[in-house]
Every structure is written in C-alpha cells, then in structure tokens.
C-alpha positions as CSV (number, residue, x, y, z in Angstrom):
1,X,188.3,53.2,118.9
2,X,184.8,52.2,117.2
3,X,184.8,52.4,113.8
4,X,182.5,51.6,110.8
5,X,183.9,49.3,107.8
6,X,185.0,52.5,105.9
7,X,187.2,53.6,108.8
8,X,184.6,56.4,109.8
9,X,184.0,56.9,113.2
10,X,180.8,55.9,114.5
11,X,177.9,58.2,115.6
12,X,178.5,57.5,119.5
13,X,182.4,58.4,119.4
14,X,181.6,61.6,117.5
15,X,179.2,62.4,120.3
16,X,181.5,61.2,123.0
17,X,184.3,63.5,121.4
18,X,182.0,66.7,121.5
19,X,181.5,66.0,125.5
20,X,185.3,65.9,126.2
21,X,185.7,68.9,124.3
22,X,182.7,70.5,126.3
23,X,183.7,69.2,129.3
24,X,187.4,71.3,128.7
25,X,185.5,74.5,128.2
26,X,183.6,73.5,131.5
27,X,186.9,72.7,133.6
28,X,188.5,76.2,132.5
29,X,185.6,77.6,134.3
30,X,185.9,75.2,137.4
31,X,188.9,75.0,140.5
32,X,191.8,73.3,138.9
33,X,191.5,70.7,141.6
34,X,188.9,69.7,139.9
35,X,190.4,68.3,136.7
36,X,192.0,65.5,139.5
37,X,188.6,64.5,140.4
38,X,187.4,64.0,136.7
39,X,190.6,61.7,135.8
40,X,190.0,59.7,138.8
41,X,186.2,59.2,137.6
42,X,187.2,58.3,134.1
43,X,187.2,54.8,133.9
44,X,183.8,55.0,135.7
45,X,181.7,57.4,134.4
46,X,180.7,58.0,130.9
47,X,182.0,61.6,128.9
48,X,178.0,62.3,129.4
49,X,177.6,61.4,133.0
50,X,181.4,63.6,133.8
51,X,180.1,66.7,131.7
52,X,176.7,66.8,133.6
53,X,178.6,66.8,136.6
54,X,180.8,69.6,135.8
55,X,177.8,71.6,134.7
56,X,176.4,70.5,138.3
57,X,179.9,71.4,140.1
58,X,180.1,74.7,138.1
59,X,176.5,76.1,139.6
60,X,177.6,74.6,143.0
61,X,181.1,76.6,142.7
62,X,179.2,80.2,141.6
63,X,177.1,80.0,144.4
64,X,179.6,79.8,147.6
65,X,181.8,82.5,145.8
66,X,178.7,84.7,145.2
67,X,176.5,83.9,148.7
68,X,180.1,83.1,151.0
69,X,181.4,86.2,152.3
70,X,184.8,84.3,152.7
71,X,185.2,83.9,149.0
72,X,183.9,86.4,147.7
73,X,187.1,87.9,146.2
74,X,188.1,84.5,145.4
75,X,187.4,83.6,141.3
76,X,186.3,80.5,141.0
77,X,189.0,79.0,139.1
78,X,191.6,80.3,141.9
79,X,190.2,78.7,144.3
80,X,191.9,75.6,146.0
81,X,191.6,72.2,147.4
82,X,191.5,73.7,150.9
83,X,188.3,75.4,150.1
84,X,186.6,72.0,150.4
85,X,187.1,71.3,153.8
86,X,186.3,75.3,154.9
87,X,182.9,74.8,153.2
88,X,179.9,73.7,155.8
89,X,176.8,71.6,155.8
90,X,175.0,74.7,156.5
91,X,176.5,76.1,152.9
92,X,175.4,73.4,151.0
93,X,171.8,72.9,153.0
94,X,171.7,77.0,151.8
95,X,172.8,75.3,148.1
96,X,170.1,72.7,147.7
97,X,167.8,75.3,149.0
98,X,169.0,77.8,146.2
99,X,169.0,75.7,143.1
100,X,165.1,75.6,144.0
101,X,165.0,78.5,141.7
102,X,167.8,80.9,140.7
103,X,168.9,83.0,137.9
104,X,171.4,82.7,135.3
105,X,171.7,85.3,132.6
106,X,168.2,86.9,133.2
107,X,166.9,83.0,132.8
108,X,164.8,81.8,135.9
109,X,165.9,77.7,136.3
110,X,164.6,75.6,138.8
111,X,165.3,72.3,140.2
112,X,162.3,69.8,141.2
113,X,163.8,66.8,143.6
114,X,165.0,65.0,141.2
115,X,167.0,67.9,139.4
116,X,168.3,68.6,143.4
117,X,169.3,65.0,143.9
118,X,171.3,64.8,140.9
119,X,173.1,68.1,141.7
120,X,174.0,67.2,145.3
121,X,175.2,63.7,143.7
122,X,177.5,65.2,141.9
123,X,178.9,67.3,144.9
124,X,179.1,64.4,147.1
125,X,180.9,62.3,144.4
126,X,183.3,65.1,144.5
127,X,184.2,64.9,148.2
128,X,184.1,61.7,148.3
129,X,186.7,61.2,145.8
130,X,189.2,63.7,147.2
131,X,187.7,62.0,151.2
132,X,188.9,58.9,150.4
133,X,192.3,59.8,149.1
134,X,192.9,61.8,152.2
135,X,193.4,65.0,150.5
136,X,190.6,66.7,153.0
137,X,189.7,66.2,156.0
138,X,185.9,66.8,156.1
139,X,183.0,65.5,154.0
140,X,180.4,67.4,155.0
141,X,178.5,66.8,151.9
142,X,178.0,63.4,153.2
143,X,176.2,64.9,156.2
144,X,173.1,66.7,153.9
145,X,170.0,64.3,152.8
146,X,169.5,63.8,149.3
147,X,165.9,65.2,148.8
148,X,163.1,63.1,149.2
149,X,161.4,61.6,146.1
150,X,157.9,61.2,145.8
151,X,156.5,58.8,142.8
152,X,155.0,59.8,139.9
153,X,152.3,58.1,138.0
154,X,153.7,56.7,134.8
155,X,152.4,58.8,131.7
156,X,151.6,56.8,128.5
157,X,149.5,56.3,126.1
158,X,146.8,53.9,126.5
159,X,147.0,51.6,123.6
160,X,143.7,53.3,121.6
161,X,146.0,56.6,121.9
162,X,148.9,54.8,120.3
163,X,146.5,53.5,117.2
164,X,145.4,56.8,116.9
165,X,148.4,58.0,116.4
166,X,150.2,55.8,114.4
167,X,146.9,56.7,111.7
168,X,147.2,60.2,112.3
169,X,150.8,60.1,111.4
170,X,149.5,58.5,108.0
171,X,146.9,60.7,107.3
172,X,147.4,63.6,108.9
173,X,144.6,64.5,110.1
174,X,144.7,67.3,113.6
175,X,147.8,68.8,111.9
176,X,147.9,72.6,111.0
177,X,148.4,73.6,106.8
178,X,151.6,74.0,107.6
179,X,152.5,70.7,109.9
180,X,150.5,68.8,107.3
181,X,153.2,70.4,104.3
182,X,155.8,68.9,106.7
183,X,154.0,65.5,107.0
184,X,153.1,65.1,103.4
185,X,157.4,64.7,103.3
186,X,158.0,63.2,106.1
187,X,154.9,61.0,107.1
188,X,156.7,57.6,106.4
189,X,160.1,58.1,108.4
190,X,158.0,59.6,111.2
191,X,155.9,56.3,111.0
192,X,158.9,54.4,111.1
193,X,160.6,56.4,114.0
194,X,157.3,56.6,115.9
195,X,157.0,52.5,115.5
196,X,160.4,51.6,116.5
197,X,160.3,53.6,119.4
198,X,156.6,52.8,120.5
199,X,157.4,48.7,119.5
200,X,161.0,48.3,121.2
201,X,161.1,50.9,124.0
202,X,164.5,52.3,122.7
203,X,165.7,55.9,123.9
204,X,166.3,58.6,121.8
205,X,169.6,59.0,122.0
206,X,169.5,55.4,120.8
207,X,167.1,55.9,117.8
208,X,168.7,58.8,116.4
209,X,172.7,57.5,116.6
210,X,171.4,54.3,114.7
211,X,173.0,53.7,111.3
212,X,172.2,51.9,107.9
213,X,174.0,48.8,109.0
214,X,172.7,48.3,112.1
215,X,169.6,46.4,110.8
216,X,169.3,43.1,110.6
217,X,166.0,42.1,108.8
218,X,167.0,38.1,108.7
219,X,166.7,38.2,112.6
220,X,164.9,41.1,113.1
221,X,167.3,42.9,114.9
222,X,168.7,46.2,115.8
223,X,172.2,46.7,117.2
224,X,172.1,49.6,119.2
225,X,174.5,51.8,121.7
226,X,173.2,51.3,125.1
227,X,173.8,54.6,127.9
228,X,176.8,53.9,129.2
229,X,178.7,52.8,126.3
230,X,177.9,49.1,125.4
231,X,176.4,47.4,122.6
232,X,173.5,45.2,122.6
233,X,171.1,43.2,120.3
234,X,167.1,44.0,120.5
235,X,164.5,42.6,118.5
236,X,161.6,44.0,116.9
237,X,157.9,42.5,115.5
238,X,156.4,42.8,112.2
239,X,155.0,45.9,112.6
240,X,157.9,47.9,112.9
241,X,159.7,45.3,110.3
242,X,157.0,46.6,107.8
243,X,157.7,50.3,108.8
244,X,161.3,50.2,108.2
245,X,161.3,48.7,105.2
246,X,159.0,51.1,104.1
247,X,160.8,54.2,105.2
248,X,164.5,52.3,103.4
249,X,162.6,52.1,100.0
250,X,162.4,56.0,100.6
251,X,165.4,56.7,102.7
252,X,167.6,54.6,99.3
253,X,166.3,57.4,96.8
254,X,168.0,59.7,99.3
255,X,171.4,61.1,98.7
256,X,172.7,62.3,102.4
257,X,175.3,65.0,103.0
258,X,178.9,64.7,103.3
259,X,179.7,62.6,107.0
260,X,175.8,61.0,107.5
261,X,176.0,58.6,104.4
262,X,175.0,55.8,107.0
263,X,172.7,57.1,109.2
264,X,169.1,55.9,109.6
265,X,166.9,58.4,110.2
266,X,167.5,61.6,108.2
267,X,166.3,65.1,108.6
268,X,164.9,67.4,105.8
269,X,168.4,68.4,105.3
270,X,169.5,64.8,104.9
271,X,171.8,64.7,107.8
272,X,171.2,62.6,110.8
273,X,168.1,63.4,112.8
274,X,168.1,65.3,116.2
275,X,167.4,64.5,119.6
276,X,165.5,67.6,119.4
277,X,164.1,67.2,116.5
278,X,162.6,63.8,117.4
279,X,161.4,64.9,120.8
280,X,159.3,67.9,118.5
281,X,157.6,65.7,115.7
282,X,156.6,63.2,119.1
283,X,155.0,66.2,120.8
284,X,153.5,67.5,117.5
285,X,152.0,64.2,117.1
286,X,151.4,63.6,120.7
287,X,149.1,66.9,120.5
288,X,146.3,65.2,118.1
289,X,145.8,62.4,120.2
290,X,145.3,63.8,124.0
291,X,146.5,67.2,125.4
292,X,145.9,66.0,129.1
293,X,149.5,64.4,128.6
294,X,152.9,65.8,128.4
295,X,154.1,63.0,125.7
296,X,157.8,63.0,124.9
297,X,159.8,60.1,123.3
298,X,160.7,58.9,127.1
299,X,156.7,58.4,127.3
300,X,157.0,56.5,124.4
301,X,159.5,54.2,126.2
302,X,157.0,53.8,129.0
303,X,154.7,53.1,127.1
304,X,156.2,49.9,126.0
305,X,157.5,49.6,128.6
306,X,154.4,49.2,130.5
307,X,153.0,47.2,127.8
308,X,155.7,44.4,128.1
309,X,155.1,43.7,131.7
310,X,151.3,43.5,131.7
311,X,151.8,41.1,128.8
312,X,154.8,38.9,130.4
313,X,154.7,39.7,134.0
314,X,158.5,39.1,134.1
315,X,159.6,42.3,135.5
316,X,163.6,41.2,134.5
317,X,162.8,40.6,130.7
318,X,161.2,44.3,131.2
319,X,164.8,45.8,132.6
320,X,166.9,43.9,129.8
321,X,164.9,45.4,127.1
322,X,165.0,48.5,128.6
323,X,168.2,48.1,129.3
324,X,168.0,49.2,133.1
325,X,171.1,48.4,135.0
326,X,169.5,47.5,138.2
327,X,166.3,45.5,137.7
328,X,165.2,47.5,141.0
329,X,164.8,50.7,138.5
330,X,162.3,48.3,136.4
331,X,160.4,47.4,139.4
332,X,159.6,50.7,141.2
333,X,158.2,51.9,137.2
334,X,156.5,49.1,136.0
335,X,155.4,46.4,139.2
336,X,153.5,49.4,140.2
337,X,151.1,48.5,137.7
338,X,150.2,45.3,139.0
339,X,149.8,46.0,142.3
340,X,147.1,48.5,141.2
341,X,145.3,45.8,139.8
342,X,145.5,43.5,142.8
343,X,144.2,46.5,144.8
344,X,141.1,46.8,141.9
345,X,140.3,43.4,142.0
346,X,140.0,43.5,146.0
347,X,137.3,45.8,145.4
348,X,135.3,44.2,142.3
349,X,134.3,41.0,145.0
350,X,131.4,41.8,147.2
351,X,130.7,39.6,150.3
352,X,127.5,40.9,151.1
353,X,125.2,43.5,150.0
354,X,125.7,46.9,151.7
C-alpha cells in the first residue's frame, strides 16, 4: 500500500478506500451474482471504473424488475444468475431507450449518447464475463449497438480568454461584493490552481489529490496520480513555477487541520480542496470572461491541450501529457484542429477571379 514518509496513507488510497466501501453499499442493492463478476474484474478495473459500473448495473437491474412482467415480484437482490439468459435484446433495446430520461426519487435524469454508451458498457462487460466462463448461455447484450456518437467541437478558451482570466483572477474585477470578499482570500491559490491546470493540462482529480511533496522546483516537476492508478512525472514552465511559489509563501503561514497537513491546495477550512469546489471557482471565473462557453476544469484541459498540438504538431507528445492511453483518443480531440486549417487554407488561394 502507498504511503507518505510519515506512514500516512496517501490522498489516492484514501479515495480508492471510500469507492470499495461504496461499492459494498452498491452490491447489497445488486443480484449476489453479481459480487462474482466484480472479483473477476478486479485486477482490471480501477475501484472508480467497478463503482460506476455498479451504479450502471443497479439502474439496469430496477428497470427489468419494474418494466418485466416476469420479475416483477422478484427483488432485485433475489434475483439469480439464470435471470441473465431469460432477459432479451428487445429488454435491453427498451433499456437504452429508457435511460433517455427517467426518474429517480422525483429527480428527472437523462442520458445523452455518451451517458447510454457507458451504461450499456457496463451491461455488456457483465455478460460477457459470466459468457465466457460458460455460466450462461446467451449474450444478448452483445447483439444491441452501442449508440452512435456524433463529435463535438472542442470548447476552450481562445488564448486572449485565458489572459483575461488569469488578470481577472488577480484583480477581480466582473466578480459580485460577495465573490470579490471570497477572492480577496483566496485570489493567489486560485491563480496558482487556475495556472497549473491551464499550463500542464492536468485533471482535477489530479490537481486536487496533489500533496506538499510532490513538487519538485529543481526540475520543475510535478509527480502526479494518473486515472487508472499509476504515477507519472510532468513538467511545468515558468509561469506556473512563479504561481506556485507564490501561493507556498502563503499556503507555509497556513496551519491545516488534523489528516491534510500535506496537501497542496487548501480550502478556506484548510483541508484539501474539492473536486467540487474547484470545478465552482473555474466556472465563477469562467463567467467574467465569455458566457457563450460552458467552461469547467476539463475545458481547461482542452485548452492546453489544444494549445500543445498547434504548437508541436506531435499528436503522441499531446496523449503522453495528457496521459491518454490510446493515442487514438488524442487524435480524434486534437488532429481535428489541423485539418480545419488545411480545409481554411484551401479556401484563402484564389485561382481566378469569380
């Protein structure tokens, strides 16, 4: 098990220990067959990846008891293995179709295609699993098309938008009186979160589990914990240099509470920083610059992204930043934005005068 130098466990196992014990409030709600399936996906799936697909499988699960006239009397955790191979296409065609939009506890939720494709991964992964180990004899989730995916144009901001707000965060100007009471406290460890995540195209997730020691200012480099459980080196420029070491001259006069002595970033209450709350002070930010684009810390991400490729052209030094698995991933974002330049210059030369 990871641990820091004081025999702490590190922000990432703490994480991965409150998904396992999700994931067992989950499986009390889910057929006991499937507790099988999650031990044989261990090795190869993270406690993250395993809890969204129970979350997935539980929704899946609900339904055919609720729209199935066969199992209707059946609770869900009753039911067994054998209830796999009496399910149809047609009842998971009706599924895909459902999860549209549906209601859970007087909440409307709906699922675009991407929200659809995920959920009717997890189902397939499922039959697979229990296909392959000949414990069924049907896969009929094999036989339903994964919904198809239409691109989306990569939102960023242009890089005037990210000056702008990188001095709005100074100053504070486009802020309410009250987000500007919030900013006068907190205007250099946004500056330093909004740089890092603008200048190295690190996720979130990444940003917030990042501790004291993870900086290395000889090298300029950040150790971080990649999705999907590794650890990797990135490297940053001398803007965000100068930002960090501005927000450590702060965050030293700090005194954290008990369990987040080593954490970077620090909330108001001097314990580690939020997902959420980062994803908030990006969009309260975001909103002083343009309000035609939905900016999250993921746009952020693009945003570099985007910027690294039309400076280096090398779409696999893009996905090793990033981090993408499968350079393919990088290349249907970010090559995208070349080819719409080849198309513009085909257009700038004129043969003859029309």
């Amino acid at each position: 098990m990871q641990k820091k130098k004081d025999g702490s466990e590190t922000y990432h196992i703490e994480q991965d220990k409150r998904n396992v014990l999700k994931m067992r409030e989950v499986l009390s709600c889910l057929p006991s067959f499937c507790k099988q399936y999650f031990r044989g996906i261990e090795d190869a799936c993270s406690p993250r990846t395993r809890l969204g697909y129970a979350y997935d499988l539980r929704v899946f699960f609900n339904f055919i008891k609720d729209s199935n006239p066969l199992f209707k009397n059946t609770e869900v955790s009753d039911m067994t293995l054998d209830i796999l191979d009496r399910i149809s296409r047609e009842d998971i065609e009706e599924y895909v179709e459902y999860i549209t939009l549906y209601h859970k506890e007087d909440k409307e939720l709906s699922n675009e295609e991407h929200g659809k494709a995920r959920k009717l991964s997890a189902l397939r992964s499922m039959y697979q699993y229990f296909f392959d180990a000949e414990l069924i004899k049907t896969n009929p989730a094999r036989l339903v098309h994964m919904p198809k995916m239409h691109e989306k144009a990569i939102i960023r901001l242009e890089a005037d938008e990210v000056a702008v707000m990188l001095d709005q965060i100074e100053d504070g100007e486009g802020l309410t009186a009250s987000q500007k009471k919030f900013n006068d406290k907190t205007k250099i460890r946004d500056l330093a979160l909004v740089t890092l995540l603008l200048g190295t195209g690190i996720r979130v997730s990444e940003c917030v589990g990042l501790d004291l020691t993870d900086i290395d200012f000889s090298n300029n480099g950040l150790r971080i914990h990649r999705k999907g459980g590794y650890e990797t080196i990135i490297y940053f420029g001398e803007e965000v240099e100068k930002a960090l070491k501005d927000y450590l001259e702060e965050r030293n006069e700090i005194e954290p509470k008990e369990g987040h002595e080593n954490a970077l970033f620090l909330s108001l209450q001097n314990r580690r920083i939020t997902v959420r709350a980062v994803e908030n002070l990006v969009k309260k930010y975001a909103r002083t610059v343009t309000t035609l684009k939905k900016i999250t810390p993921h746009k952020l991400r693009s945003t570099y992204g985007t910027a690294l490729y039309e400076e280096t052209g090398d779409i696999y030094l893009v996905a090793d930043v990033l981090g993408h698995k499968d350079v393919n991933t990088t290349r249907k974002h970010y090559a995208a934005t070349n080819d719409a330049n080849r198309r513009m210059a085909a257009r700038k030369v004129k043969l003859r005068d029309v």
